[in-house]
C-alpha positions as CSV (number, residue, x, y, z in Angstrom):
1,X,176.9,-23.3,222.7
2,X,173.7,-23.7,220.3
3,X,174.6,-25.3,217.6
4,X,171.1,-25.3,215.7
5,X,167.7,-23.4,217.1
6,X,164.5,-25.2,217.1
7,X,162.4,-23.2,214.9
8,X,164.8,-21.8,213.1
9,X,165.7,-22.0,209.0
10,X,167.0,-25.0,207.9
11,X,169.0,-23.3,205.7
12,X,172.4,-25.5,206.7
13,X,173.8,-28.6,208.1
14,X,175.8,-29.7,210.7
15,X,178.9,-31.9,210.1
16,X,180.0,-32.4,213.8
17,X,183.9,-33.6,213.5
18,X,184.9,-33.4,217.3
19,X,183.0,-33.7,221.0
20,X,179.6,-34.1,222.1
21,X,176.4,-32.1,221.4
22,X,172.4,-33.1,222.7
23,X,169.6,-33.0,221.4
24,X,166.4,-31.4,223.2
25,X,162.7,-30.4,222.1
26,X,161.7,-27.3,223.7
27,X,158.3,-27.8,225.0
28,X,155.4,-25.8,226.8
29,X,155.9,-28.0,229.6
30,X,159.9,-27.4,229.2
31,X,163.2,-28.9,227.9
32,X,162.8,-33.0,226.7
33,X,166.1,-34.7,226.3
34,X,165.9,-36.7,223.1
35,X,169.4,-37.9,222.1
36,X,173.3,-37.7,222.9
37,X,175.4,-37.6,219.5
38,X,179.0,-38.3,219.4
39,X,181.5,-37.1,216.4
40,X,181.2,-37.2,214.0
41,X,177.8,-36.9,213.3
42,X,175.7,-35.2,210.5
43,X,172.9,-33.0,211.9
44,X,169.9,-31.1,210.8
45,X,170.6,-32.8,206.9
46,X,166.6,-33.9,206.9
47,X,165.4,-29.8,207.4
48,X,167.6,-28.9,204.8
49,X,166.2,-31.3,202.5
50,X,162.6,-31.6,203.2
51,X,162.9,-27.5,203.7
52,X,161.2,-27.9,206.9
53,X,162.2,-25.7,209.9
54,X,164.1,-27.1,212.7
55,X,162.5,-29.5,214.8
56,X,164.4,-29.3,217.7
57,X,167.5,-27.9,219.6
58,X,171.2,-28.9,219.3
59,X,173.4,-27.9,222.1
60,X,177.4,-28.4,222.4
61,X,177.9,-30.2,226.0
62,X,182.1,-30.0,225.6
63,X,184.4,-28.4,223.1
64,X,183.1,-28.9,219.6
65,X,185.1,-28.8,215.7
66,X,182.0,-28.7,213.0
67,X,181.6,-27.9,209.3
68,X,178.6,-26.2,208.7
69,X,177.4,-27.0,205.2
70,X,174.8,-24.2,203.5
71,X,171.7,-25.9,201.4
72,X,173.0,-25.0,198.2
73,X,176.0,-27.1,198.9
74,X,174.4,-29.7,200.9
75,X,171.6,-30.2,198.3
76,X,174.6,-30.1,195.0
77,X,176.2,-33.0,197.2
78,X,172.8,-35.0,197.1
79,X,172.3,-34.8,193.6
80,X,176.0,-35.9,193.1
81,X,175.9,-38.6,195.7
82,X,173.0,-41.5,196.3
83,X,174.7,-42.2,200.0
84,X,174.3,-38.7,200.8
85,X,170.6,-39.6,200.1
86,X,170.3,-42.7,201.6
87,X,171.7,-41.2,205.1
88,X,168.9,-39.0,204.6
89,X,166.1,-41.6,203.9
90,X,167.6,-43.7,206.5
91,X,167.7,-41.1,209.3
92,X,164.1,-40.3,208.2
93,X,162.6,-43.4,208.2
94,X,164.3,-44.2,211.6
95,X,162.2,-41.0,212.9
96,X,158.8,-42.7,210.8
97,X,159.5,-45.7,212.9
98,X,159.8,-43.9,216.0
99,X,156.6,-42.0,215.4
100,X,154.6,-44.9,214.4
101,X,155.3,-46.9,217.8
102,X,154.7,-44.0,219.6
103,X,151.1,-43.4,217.9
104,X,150.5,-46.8,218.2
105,X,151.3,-46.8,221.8
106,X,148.9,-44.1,222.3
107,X,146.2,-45.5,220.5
108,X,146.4,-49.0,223.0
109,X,146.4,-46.4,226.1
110,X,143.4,-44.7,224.8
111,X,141.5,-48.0,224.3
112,X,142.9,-49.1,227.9
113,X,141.0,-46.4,229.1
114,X,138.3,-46.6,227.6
115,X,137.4,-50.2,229.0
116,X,139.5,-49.4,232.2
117,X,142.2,-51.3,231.7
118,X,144.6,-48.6,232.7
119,X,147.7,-50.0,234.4
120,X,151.6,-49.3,234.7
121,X,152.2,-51.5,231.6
122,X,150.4,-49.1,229.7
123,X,152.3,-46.1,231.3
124,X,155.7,-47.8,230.5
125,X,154.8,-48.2,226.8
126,X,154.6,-44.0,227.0
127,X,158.0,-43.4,227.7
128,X,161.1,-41.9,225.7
129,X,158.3,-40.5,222.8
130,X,159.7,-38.9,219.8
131,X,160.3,-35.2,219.3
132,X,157.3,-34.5,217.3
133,X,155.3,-36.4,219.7
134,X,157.3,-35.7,223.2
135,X,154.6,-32.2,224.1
136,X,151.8,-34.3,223.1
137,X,153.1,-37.5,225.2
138,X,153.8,-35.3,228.7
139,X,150.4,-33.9,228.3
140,X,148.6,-37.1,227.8
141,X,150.8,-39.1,230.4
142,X,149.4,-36.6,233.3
143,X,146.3,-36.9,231.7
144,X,146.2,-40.4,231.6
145,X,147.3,-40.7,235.7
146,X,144.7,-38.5,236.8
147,X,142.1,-40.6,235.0
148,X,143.6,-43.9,236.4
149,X,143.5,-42.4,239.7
150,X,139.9,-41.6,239.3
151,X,139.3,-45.0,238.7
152,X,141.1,-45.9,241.5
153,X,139.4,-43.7,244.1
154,X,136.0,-44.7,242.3
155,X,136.4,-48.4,243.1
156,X,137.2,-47.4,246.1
157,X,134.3,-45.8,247.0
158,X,132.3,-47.9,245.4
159,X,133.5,-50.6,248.1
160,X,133.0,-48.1,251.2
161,X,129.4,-47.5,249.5
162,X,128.5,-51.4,249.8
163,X,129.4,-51.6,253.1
164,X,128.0,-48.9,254.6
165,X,125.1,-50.1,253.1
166,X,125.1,-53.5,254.3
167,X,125.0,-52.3,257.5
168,X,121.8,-50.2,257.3
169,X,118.8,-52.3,258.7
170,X,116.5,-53.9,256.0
171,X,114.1,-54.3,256.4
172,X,113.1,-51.3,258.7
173,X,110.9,-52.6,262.2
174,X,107.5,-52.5,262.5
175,X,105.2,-53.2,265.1
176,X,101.6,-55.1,264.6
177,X,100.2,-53.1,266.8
178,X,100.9,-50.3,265.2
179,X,102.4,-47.8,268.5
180,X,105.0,-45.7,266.5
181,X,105.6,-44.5,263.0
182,X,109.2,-45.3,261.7
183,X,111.2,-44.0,258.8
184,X,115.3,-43.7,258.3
185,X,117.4,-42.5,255.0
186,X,120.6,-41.9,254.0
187,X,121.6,-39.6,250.8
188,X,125.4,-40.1,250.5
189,X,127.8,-37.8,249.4
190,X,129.8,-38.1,246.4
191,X,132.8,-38.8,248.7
192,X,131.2,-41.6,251.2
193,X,131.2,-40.9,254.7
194,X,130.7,-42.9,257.8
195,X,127.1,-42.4,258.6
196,X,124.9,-45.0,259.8
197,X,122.1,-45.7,262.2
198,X,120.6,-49.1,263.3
199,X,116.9,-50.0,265.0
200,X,116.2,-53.3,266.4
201,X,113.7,-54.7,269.3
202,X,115.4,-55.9,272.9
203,X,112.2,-57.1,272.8
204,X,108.3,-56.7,272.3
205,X,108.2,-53.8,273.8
206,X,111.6,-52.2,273.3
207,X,112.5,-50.3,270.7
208,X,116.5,-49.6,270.2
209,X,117.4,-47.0,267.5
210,X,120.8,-45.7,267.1
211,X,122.8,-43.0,265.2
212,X,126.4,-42.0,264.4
213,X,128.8,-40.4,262.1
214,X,132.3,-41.9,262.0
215,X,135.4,-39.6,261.3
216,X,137.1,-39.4,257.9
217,X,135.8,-41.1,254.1
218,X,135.8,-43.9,252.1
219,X,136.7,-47.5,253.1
220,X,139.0,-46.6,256.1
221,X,135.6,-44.9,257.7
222,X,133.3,-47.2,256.1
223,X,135.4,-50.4,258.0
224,X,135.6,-48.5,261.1
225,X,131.6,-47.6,261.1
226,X,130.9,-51.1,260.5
227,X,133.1,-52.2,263.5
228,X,131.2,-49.3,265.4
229,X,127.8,-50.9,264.5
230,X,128.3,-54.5,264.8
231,X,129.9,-53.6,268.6
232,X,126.9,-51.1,270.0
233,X,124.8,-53.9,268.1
234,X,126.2,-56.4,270.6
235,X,126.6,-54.3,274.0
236,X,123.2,-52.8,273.7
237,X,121.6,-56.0,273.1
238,X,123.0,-57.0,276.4
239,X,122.0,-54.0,278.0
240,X,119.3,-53.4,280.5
241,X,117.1,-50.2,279.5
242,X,118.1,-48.1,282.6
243,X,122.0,-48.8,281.4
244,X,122.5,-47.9,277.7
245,X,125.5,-46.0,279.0
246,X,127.3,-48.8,280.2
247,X,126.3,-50.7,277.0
248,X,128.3,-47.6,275.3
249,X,131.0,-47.6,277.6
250,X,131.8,-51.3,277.2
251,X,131.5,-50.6,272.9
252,X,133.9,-47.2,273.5
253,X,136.6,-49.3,275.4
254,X,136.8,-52.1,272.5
255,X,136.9,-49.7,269.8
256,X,139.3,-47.3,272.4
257,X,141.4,-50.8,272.6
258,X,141.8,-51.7,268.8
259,X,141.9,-47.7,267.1
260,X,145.3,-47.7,265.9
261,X,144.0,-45.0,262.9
262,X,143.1,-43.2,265.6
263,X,139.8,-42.7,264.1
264,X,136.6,-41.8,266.3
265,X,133.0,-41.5,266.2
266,X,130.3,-39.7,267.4
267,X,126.9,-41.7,268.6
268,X,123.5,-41.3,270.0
269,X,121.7,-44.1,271.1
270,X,118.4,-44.6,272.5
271,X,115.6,-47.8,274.1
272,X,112.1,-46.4,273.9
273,X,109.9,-48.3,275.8
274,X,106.6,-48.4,273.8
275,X,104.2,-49.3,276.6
276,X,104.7,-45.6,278.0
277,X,106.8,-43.7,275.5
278,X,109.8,-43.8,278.2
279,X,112.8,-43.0,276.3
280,X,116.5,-44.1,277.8
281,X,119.2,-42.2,275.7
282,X,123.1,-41.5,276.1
283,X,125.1,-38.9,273.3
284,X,128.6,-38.9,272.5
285,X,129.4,-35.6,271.0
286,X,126.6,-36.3,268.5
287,X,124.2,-34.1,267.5
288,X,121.0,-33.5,269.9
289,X,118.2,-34.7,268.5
290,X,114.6,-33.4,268.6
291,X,111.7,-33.7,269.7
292,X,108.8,-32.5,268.3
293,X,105.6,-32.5,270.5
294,X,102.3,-33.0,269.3
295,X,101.4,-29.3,269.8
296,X,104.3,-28.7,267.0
297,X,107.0,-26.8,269.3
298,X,110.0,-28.4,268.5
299,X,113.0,-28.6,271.1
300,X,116.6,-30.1,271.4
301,X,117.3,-33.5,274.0
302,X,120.0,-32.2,276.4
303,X,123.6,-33.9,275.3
304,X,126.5,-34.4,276.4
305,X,130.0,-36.5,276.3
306,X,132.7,-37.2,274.0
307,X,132.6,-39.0,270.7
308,X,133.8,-42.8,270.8
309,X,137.1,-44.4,270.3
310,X,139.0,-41.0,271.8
311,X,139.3,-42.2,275.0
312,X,138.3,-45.0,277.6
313,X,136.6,-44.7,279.8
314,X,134.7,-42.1,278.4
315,X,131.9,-41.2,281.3
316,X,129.0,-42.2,279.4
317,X,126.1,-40.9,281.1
318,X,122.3,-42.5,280.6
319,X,119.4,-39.5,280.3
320,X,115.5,-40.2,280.2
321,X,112.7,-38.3,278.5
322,X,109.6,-39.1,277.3
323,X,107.4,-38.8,274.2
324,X,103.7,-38.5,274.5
325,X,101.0,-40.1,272.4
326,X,101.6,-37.8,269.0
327,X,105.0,-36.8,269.9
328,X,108.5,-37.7,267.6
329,X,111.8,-38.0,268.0
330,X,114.4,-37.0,265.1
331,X,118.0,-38.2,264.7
332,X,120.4,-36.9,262.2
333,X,123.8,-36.3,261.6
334,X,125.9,-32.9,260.9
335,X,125.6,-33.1,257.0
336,X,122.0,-31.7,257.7
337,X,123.0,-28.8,260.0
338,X,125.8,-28.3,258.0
339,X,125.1,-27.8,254.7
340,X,126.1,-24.4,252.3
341,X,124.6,-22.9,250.0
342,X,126.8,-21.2,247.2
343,X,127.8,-18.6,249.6
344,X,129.1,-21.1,251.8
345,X,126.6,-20.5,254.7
346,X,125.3,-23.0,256.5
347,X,121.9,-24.3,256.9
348,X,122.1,-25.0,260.8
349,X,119.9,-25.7,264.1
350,X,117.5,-22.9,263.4
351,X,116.8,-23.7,259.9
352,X,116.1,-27.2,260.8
353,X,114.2,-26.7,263.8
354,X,111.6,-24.6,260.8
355,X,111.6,-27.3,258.9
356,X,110.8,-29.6,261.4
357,X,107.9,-27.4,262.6
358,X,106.7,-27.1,259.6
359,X,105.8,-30.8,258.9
360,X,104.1,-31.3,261.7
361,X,100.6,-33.0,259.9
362,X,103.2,-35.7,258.2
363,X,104.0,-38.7,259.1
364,X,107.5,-40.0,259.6
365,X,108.7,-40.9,256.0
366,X,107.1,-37.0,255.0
367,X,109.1,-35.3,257.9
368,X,112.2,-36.9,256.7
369,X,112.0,-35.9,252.8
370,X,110.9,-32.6,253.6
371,X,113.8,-31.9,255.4
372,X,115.8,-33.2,252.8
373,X,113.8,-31.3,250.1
374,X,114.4,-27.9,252.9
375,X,118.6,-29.0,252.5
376,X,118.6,-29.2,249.4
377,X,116.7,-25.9,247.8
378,X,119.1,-24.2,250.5
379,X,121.8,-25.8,249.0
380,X,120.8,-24.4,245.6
381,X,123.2,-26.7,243.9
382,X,126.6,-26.4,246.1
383,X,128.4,-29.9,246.4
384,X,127.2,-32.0,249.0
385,X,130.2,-32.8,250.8
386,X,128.7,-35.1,253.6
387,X,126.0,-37.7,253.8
388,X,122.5,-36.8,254.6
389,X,121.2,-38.9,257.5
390,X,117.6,-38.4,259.4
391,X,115.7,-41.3,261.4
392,X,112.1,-40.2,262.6
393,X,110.0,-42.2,265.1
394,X,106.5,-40.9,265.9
395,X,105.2,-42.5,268.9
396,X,101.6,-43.2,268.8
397,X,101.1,-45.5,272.2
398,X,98.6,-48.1,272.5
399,X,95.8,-46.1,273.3
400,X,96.1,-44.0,270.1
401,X,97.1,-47.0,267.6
402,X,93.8,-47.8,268.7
């Protein structure tokens, strides 16, 4: 049984004598419990006073007895009777009080965020809000976690970002006698991923250079492509040339042996021999890199196997080709071939295999940004939802650093 409507005239009050009747503030958001009142209780007194119209709800919750008192009487009776007035003043500066710590409240939660202080304190200081202020406060509580979560997830990623950088080699190698052309970059995502690629000598002659993309974002796949790297790191350093795949196949059982995420990661790795361009390569479900040849046509490196961390062992297998004086290899990851445009198509092999081509006079560092400049203008402004990760080498040879 409604007792008074929210909204309605305040054109009476309520002199509950007998039960039990509750308060609520109808809201966009829904109904807000704000008070149980025991009889005997006077209700809705301050409307009829101030004239205002009813500020909330009042419901029976058992078998009620009530008086209801019209203004005209109500009003006579607090002309004739200070206490009636007092009760008033009373109840209305309890409500002033109750405002006032709730606005306050609000105010320290706005400055919290602000300086991103934003914790559960703070949320606690939100609760049981006043009626005036109780479709204001549900709004500005979800408002208020989704910002904190933000900040959250931005620290977050802000500590998956350092790490995947400090694992990128810096500087980049270079050789003094000048037999290839090197150049690797990264654009992350806004969401980081678990690109990375590496390039070190065995020795003076040997040229390792590595790439991969590691399954999932933010620090879970930046700490598990930092374990990749560190372990390839060590196995191929260990490796003969002729055996990269056993190097991988040792790295792919310890990550296999410690992956209780489950996470996995595809890999290409490669030893170029600069004294004859000989190139000793293995993939694990990575993307095939190419090989543009000094005449401009551009093909793919035959691929195969499974990405690391899936299973052990995984049948690694080591392939050979060879680059020619003038001749370049390019390593990159999926976010390149798969990048949308607004539509949501994809820029893919084809497209890159044109953009490739079509740098053919630059050297390593202009092959790499024009491909980026070709993914982006594609893009035409859709999100970028992955990282962005090329490594060129153009091998040159003795004879023609010369």
């Amino acid at each position: 049984m409604v007792l008074l409507r929210q909204g309605g005239a305040s054109d009476a009050a309520i002199l509950l004598t007998e039960g039990t009747a509750e308060v609520v503030s109808e809201t966009v958001s829904g109904e807000i419990r704000l008070a149980r009142v025991e009889a005997p209780a006077l209700l809705g007194e301050i409307g009829v006073i101030a004239g205002l119209p009813r500020t909330a709800t009042i419901r029976a919750l058992d078998r009620v007895r009530f008086l209801s008192v019209g203004k005209e009487i109500f009003n006579r009776l607090a002309d004739e009777s200070p206490s009636v007035l007092r009760h008033v003043v009373g109840r209305l500066g309890g409500q002033l009080k109750s405002m006032n710590s709730a606005i306050g409240a609000y105010t320290d939660a706005l400055a919290a965020l602000e300086n991103e202080t934003f914790d559960q304190s703070v949320f606690d200081s939100l609760n049981n809000p006043s009626a005036e202020l109780a479709n204001f406060a549900e709004t500005f509580r979800r408002m208020a976690e989704q910002i904190a979560l933000r900040q959250r997830q931005r620290e977050e990623l802000a500590g998956a970002t350092a790490i995947q950088r400090a694992m990128l080699p810096d500087p980049l190698p270079k050789d003094r006698e000048g037999r290839f052309d090197f150049f690797a970059a990264m654009q992350p995502a806004r969401e980081v991923g678990g690109d990375f690629y590496d390039a070190f000598f065995l020795d003076a002659d040997r040229l390792v250079v590595t790439i991969g993309d590691v399954s999932g974002k933010g620090v879970p796949a930046a700490l598990f492509m930092a374990v990749c790297q560190t372990t390839l790191r060590m196995t191929l350093r260990e490796s003969a040339p002729e055996k990269i795949a056993e190097a991988v196949e040792r790295a792919n059982g310890l990550l296999e042996m410690e992956n209780s995420a489950s996470m996995f990661a595809t890999f290409f790795g490669a030893i170029l021999d600069l004294r004859d361009g000989s190139l000793a390569y293995c993939n694990c479900g990575h993307n095939p890199p190419l090989v543009q040849r000094r005449d401009g046509t551009v093909e793919a490196l035959p691929s195969g196997g499974i990405a690391l961390g899936v299973v052990s062992p995984a049948d690694c297998e080591t392939r050979t080709a060879r680059l020619n004086a003038g001749d370049r290899l390019l390593l990159f990851t999926d976010g390149i071939t798969e990048a949308h445009d607004p539509r949501g198509d994809l820029f893919e092999d084809d497209r890159l295999h044109a953009s490739v081509a079509a740098r053919a006079p630059l050297d390593a560092h202009g092959l790499i940004e024009g491909v980026f400049e070709d993914v982006h203008a594609f893009a035409a402004g859709a999100p970028q939802h992955d990282d962005l990760t090329c490594l060129a080498i153009g091998y040159r040879s003795v004879q023609a650093a010369g």
